[in-house]
PDB file as gemmi writes it, atoms N, CA and C in Angstrom:
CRYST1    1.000    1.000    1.000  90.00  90.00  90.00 P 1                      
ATOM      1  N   UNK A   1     124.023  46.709  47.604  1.00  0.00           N  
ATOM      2  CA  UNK A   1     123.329  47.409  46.559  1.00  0.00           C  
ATOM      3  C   UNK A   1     123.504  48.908  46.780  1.00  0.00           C  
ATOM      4  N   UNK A   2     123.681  49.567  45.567  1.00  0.00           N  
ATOM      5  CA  UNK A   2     123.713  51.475  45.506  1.00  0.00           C  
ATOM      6  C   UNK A   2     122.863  51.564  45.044  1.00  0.00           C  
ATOM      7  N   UNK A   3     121.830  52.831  45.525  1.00  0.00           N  
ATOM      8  CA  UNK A   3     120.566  53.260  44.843  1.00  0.00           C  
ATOM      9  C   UNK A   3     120.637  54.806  44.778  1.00  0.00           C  
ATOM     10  N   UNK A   4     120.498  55.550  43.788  1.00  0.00           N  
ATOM     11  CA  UNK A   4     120.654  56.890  44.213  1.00  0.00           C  
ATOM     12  C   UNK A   4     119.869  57.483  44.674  1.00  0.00           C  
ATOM     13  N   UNK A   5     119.612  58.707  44.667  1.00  0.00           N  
ATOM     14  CA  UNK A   5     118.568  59.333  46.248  1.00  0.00           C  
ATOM     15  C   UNK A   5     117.101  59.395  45.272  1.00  0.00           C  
ATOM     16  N   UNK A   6     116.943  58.888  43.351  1.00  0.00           N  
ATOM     17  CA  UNK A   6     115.306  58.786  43.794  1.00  0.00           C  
ATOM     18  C   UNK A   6     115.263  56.978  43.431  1.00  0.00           C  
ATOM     19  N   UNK A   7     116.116  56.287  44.136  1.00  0.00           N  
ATOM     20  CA  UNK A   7     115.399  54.846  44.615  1.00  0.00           C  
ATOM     21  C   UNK A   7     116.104  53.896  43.296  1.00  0.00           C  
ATOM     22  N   UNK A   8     116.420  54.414  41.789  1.00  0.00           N  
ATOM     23  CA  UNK A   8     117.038  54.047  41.169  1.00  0.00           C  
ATOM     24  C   UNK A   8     118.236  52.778  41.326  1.00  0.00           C  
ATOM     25  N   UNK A   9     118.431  51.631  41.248  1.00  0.00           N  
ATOM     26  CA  UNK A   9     119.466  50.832  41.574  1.00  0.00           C  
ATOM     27  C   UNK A   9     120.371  51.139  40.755  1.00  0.00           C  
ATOM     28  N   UNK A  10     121.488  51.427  41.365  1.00  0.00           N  
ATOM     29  CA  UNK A  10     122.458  51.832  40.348  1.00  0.00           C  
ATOM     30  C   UNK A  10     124.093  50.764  40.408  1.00  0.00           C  
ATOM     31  N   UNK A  11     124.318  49.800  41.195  1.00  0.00           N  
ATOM     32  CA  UNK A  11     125.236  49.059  41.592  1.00  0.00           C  
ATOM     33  C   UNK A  11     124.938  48.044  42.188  1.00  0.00           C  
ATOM     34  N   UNK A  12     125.375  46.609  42.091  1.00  0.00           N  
ATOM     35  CA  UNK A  12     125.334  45.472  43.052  1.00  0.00           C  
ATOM     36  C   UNK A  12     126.500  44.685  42.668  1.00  0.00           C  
ATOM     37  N   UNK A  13     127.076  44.214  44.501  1.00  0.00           N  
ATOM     38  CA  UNK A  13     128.176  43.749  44.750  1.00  0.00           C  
ATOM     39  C   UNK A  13     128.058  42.766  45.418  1.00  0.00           C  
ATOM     40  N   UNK A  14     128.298  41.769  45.037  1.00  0.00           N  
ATOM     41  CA  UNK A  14     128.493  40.496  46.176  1.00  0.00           C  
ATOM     42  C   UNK A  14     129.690  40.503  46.849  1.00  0.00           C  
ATOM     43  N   UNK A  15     129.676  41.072  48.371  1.00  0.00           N  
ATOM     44  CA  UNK A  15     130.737  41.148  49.342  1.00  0.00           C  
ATOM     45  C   UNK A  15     130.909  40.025  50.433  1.00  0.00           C  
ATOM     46  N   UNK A  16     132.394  39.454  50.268  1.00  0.00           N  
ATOM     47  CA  UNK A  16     132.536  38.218  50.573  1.00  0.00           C  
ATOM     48  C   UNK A  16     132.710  38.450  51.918  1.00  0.00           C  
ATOM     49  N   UNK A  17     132.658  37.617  52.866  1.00  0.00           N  
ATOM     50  CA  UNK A  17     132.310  37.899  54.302  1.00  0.00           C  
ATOM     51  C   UNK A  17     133.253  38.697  55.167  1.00  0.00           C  
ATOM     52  N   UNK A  18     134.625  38.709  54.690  1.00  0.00           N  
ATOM     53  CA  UNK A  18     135.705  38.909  55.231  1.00  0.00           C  
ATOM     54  C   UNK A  18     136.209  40.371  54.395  1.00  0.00           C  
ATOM     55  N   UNK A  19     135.942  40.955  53.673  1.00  0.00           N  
ATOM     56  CA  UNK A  19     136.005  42.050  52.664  1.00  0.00           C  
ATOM     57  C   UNK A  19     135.175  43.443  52.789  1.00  0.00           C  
ATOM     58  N   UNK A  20     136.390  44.394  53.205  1.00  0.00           N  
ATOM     59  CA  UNK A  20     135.923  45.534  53.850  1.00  0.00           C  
ATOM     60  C   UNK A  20     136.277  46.403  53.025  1.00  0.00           C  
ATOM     61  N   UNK A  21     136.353  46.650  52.115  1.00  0.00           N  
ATOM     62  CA  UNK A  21     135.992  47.507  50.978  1.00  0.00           C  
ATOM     63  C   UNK A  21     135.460  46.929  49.303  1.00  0.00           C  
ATOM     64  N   UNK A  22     134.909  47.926  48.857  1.00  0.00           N  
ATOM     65  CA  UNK A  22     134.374  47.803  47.713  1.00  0.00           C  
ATOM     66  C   UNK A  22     134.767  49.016  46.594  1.00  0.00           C  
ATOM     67  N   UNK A  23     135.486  48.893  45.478  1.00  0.00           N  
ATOM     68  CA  UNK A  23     135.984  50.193  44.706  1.00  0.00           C  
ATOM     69  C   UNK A  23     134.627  50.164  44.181  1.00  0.00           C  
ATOM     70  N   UNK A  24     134.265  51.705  44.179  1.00  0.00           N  
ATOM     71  CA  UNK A  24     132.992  52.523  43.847  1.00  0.00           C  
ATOM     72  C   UNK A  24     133.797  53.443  42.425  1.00  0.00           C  
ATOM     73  N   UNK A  25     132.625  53.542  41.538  1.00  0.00           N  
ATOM     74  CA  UNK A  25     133.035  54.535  40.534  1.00  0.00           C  
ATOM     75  C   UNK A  25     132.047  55.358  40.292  1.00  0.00           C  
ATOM     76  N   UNK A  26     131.800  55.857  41.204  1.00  0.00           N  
ATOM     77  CA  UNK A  26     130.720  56.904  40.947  1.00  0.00           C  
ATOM     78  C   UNK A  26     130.118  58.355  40.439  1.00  0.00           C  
ATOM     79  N   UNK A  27     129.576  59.108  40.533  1.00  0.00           N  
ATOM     80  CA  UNK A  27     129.727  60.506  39.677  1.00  0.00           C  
ATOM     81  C   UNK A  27     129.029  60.925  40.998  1.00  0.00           C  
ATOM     82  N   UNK A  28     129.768  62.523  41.196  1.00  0.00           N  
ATOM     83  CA  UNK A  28     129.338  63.493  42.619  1.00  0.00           C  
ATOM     84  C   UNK A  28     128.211  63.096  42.602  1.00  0.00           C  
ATOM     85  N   UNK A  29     127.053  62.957  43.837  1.00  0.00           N  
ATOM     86  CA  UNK A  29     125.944  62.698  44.739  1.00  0.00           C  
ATOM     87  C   UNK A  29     125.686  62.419  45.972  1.00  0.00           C  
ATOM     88  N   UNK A  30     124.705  62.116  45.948  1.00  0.00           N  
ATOM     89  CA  UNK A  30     124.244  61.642  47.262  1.00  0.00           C  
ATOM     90  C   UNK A  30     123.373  60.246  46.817  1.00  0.00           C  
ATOM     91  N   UNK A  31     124.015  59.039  47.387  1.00  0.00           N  
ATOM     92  CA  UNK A  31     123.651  57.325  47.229  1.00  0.00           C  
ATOM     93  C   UNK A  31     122.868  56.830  48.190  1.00  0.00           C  
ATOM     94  N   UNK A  32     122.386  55.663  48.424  1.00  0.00           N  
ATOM     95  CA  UNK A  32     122.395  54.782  49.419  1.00  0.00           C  
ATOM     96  C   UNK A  32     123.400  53.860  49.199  1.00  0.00           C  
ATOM     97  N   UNK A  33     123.642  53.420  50.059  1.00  0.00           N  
ATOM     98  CA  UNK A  33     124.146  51.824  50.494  1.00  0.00           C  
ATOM     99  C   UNK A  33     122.893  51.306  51.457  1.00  0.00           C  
ATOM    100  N   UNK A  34     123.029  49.410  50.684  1.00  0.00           N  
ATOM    101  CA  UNK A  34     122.170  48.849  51.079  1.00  0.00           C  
ATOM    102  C   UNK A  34     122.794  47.818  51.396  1.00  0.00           C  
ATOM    103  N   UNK A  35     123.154  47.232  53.085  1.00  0.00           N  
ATOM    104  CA  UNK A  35     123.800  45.837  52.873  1.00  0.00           C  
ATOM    105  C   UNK A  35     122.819  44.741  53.580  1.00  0.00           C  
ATOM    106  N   UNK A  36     122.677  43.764  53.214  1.00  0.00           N  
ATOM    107  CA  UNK A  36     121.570  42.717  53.611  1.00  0.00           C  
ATOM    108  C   UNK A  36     122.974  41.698  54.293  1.00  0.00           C  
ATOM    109  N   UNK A  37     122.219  40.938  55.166  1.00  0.00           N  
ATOM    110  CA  UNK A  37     123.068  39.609  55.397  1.00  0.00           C  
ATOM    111  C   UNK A  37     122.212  39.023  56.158  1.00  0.00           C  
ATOM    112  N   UNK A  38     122.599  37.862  57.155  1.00  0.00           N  
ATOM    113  CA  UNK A  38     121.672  36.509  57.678  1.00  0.00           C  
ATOM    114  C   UNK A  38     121.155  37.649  58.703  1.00  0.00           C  
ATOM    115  N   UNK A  39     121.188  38.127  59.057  1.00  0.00           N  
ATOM    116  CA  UNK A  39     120.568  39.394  60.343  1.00  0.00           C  
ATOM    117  C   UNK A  39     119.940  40.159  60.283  1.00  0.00           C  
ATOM    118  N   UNK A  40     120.165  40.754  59.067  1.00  0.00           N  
ATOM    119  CA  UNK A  40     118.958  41.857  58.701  1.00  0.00           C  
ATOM    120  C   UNK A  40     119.790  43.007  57.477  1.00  0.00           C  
ATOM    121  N   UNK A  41     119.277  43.972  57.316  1.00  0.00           N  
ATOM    122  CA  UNK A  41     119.468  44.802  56.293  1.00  0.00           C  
ATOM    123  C   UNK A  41     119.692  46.068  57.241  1.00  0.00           C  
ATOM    124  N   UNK A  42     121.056  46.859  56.474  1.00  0.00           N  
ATOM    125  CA  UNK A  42     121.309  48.021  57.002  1.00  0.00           C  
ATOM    126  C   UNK A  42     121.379  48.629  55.898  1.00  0.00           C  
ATOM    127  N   UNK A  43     120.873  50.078  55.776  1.00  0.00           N  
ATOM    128  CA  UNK A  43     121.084  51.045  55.123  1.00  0.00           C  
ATOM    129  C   UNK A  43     121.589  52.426  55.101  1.00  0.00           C  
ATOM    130  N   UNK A  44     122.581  53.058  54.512  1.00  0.00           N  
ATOM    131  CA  UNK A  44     123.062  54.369  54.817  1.00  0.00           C  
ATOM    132  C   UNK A  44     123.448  55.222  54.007  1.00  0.00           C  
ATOM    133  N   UNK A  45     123.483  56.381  53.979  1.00  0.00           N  
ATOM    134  CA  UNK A  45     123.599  57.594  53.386  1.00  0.00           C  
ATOM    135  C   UNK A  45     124.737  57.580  52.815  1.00  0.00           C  
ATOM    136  N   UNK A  46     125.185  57.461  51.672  1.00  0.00           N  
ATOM    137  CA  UNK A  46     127.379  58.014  51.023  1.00  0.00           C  
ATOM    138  C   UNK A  46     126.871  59.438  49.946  1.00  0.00           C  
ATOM    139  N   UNK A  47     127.639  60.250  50.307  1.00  0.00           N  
ATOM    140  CA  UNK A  47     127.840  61.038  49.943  1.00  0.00           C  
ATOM    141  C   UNK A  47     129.225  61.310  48.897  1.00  0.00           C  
ATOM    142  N   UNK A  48     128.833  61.334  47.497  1.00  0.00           N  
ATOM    143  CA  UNK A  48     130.128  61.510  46.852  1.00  0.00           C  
ATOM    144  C   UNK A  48     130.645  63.110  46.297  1.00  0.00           C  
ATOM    145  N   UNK A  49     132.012  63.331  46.767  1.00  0.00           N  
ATOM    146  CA  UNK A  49     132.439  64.826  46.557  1.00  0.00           C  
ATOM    147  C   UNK A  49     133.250  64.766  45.663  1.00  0.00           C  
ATOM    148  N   UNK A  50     133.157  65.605  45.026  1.00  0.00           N  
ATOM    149  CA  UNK A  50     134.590  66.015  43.855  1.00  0.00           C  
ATOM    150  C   UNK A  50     135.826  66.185  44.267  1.00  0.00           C  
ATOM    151  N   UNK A  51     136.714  65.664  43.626  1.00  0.00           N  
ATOM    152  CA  UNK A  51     138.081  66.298  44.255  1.00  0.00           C  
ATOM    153  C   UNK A  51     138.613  67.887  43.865  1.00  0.00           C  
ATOM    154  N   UNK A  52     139.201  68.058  44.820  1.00  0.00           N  
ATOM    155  CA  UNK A  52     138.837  69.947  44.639  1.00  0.00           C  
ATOM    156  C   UNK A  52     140.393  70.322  44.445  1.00  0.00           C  
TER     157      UNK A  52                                                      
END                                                                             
């Protein structure tokens, strides 16, 4: 799941176990990533930049 920084859900992906990327289409910010699985839930900061 993507949430943007006020809590908003803005994306959900079902990522298959073996699958290490996900194409994002996003607009410049600052996101979360939220990944859940049988273990627990991790969450982290993505930062999106413009190309310059």
């Amino acid at each position: 799941m993507i949430y943007d920084i006020t809590g908003l859900l803005i994306e959900v992906h079902d990522i298959q176990q073996n699958k290490q990327q996900v194409p994002l289409n996003l607009p410049v910010g600052t996101y979360i990533l939220q990944l859940h699985s049988a273990t627990g839930i991790l969450s982290k900061k993505i930062v999106v930049m413009g190309s310059e």
